[in-house]
Each structure stands twice: as C-alpha cells, then as structure tokens.
VOKEBA-416347 format. One record per residue: x, y, z of N, C-alpha, C in turn; residue in one letter. Coordinates in steps of 0.02 Angstrom, whole numbers, plus 50000, padded with zeros to 5 digits. Layout:
% VOKEBA-416347
XYZXYZXYZa ...
//
This chain:
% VOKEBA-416347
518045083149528517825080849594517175076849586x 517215070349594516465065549591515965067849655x 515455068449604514705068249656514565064249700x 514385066649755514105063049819513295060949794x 513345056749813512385052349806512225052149880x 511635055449878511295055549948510995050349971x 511415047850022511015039750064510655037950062x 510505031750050509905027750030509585029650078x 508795030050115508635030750160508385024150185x 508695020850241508345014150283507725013050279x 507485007150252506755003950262506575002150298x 506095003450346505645002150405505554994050402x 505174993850428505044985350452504534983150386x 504124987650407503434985650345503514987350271x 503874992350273504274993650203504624987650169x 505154983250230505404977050205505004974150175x 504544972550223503904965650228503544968150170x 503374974950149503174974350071503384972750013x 504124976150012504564973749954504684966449956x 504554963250004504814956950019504084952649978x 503194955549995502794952349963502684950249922x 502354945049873502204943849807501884950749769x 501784949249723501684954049676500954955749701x 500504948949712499784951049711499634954949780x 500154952849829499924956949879500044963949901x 500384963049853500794973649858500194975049802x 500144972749763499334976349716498704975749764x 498694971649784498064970749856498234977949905x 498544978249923499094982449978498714990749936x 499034990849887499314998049857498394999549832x 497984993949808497354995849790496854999249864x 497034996449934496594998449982496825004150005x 497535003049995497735011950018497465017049963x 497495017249926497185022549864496395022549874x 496035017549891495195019149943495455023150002x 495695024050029495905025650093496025034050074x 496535033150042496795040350016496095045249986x 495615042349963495045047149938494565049649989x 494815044950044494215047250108494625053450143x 494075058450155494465064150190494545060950283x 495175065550297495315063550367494765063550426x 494545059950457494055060050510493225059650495x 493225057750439492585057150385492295048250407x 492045046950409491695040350407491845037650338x 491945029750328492115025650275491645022550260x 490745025050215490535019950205490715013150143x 490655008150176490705002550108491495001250121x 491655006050162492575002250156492714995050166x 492134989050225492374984150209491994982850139x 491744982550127491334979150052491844981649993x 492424987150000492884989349942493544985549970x 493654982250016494194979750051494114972150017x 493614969250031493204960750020493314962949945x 493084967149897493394967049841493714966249821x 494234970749856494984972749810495184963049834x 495134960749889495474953649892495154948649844x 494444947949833494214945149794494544943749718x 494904950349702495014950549637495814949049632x 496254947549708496564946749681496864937449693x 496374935849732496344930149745495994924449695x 495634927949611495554923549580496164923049520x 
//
C-alpha cells in the first residue's frame, strides 16, 4: 500500500512575494528578521533603524 505525503501547505501572499525575490533581498529580508527575533516581545528596539540602514547598506554594495 503506497504512502500518503501530507499536502503541501499553501503560500500566503508574502510568502510568494519572497520566494519570488532576488537573492539579495530575501538575505536583506531574513538578516532584519533575525535583529528582530533577539529583541524580547514589548521591549524597546534601540539602534533598530541604524541595524536596518545596515543590513541594506551591505547588501546594496
């Protein structure tokens, strides 16, 4: 009896629109969420824009 494979699960809109990005912008993308991820919930972000202006800086040269 062959195995059932459990359904792909549907990609959201922004999910598309990422897989759909260039390379540098899903590394742009995936670097501000991982700043993001170290800040605890409801905590203040200092420097988050000055780590944001970074992460684009670097990937825009």
């Amino acid at each position: 009896m062959p195995k059932k494979s459990a359904p792909k699960p549907k990609l959201t809109r922004s999910q598309k629109a990422f897989q759909s990005a260039p390379e540098e912008v899903r590394e742009m993308v995936k670097r501000i969420l991982q700043d993001e991820r170290e800040v605890m919930h409801l905590k203040t972000r200092p420097k988050i824009h000055a780590k944001i202006l970074e992460h684009i800086k670097l990937v825009i040269r």
